[in-house]
N, C-alpha and C positions, 0 to 999 in steps of 0.2 A: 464437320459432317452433321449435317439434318436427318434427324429422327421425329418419327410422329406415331399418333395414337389418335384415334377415333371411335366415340360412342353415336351411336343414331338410336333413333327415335325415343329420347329422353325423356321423361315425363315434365319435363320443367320449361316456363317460358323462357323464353331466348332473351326478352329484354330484362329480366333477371340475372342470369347468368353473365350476358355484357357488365352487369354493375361492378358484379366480381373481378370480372378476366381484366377490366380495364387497372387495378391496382395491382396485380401483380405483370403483365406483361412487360418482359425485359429484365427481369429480375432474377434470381439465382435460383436454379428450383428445389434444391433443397429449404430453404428458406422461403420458399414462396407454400411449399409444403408445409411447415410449421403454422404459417398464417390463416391455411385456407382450414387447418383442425380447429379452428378456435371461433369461423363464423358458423353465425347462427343460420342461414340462407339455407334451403333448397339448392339452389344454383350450387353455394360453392362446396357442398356436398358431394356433387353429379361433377363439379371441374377436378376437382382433387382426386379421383378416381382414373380419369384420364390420362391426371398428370403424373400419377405413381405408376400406371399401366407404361409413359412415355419412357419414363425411365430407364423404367428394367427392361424393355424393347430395346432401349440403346447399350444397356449392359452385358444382356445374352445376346444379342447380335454384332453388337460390333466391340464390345470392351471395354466402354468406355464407363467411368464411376463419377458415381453419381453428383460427386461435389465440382466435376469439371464441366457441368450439364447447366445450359440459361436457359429461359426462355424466351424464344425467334416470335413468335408468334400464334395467336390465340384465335379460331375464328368459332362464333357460334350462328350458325344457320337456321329458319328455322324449318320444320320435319311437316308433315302433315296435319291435318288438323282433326279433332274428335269430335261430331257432333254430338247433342245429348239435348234432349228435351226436359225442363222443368213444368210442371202442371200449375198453371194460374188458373183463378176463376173463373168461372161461367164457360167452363169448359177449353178455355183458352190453354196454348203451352208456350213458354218462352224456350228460344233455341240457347244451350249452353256452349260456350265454345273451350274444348280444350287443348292448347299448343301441344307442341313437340317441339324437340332442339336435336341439330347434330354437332355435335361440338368438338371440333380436333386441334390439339395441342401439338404444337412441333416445337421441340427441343434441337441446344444445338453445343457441339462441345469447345469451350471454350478456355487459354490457357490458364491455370489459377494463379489471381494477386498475392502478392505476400502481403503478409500483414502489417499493417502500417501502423505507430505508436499514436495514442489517440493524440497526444500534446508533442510536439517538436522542440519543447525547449530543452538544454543539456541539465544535466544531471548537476546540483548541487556540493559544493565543496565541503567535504568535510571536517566538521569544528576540531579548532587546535585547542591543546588542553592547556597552553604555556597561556602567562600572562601580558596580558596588551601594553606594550610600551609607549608610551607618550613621549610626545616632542621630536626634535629631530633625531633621534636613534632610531626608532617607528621608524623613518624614511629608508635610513642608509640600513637597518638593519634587513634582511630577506624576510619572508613567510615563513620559508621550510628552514631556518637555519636550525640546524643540531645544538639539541639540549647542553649546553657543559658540563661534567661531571664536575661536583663540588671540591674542592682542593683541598687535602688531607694536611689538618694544623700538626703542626710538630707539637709532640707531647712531651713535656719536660718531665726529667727523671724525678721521683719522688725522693725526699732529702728524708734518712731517719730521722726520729724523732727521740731525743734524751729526756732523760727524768728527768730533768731540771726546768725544759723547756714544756712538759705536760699542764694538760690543765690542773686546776687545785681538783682534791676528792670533795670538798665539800659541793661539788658541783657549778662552781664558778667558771665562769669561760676565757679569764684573763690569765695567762701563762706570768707564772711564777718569775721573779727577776733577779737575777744571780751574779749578775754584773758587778763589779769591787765597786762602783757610785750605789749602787742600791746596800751591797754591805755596809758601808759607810754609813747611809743618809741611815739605815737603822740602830746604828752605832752610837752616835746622834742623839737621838730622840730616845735609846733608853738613858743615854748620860744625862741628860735635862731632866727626865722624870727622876731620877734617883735624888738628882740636885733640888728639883722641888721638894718632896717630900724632906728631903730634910728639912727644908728650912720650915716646913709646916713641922715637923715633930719640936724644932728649937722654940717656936715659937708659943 
């Protein structure tokens, strides 16, 4: 459905306003709205007027909002003309001329796009935290295989510990030796020393 709006006798040149109308027509009018607040022109001053005036035409009269609204078409006419004299010398006047414009906007309601993602490529895999195997296991092994839980070592019972087998007190770390070869071998070595000394006291 076609909707329109119409201003006559505009204070602005027509071939002004065409500069304007020609960058927005065909365009979304909300958005074409946004654009036309931010030129600096007379023209798109006087078009943006009409075009908020088209809108809301289309939204108390037939329903339609405003973000389903292009616009079809843009015509600026021009209106009559003002004459005006400027005063030159030696009594002379030059003629001024000043335009007018009729300028009507028709809108038109159109179904709305969805929105479309600005890039097409898929979304990125997310990093695995296991470490990268080399060689041929990498191959035969999957991506997603499940983590193994660690295998629980058998713990061997702890064996008491006897006095005999303790460290020494004087802080030494070598366990005591109590075995009948260590009685012996010390058996031994006080019988030689007893045997030496005598023979240094006979002597």
């Amino acid at each position: 459905m076609e909707v329109r709006a119409t201003a006559k006798y505009v204070r602005v040149q027509p071939r002004k306003v065409r500069i304007v109308a020609d960058e927005i027509r065909g365009t979304s009018a909300v958005h074409s709205v946004g654009l036309l607040r931010y030129q600096r022109s007379k023209g798109a001053m006087a078009l943006r007027k009409v075009l908020i005036s088209a809108m809301a035409n289309a939204q108390e009269n037939h329903g339609i909002g405003p973000e389903n609204l292009q616009i079809s078409t843009i015509m600026v006419d021009e209106g009559p003309r003002l004459k005006r004299m400027q005063a030159r010398a030696m009594g002379r006047g030059n003629r001024i001329i000043k335009k007018t414009s009729h300028i009507t906007v028709v809108v038109e309601d159109v179904e709305p796009t969805k929105a479309v993602k600005p890039h097409g490529t898929k979304a990125k895999p997310r990093p695995t935290l296991s470490a990268p195997v080399k060689g041929k296991k990498a191959a035969a092994k999957p991506a997603e295989a499940a983590v193994e839980a660690p295998k629980e070592e058998a713990i061997e019972e702890a064996t008491p510990v006897t006095a005999s087998e303790a460290p020494e007190e004087n802080g030494g770390s070598a366990p005591v030796e109590t075995t009948s070869e260590a009685v012996e071998a010390t058996t031994d070595e006080a019988t030689t020393e007893e045997g030496a000394s005598e023979d240094k006291g006979a002597q």
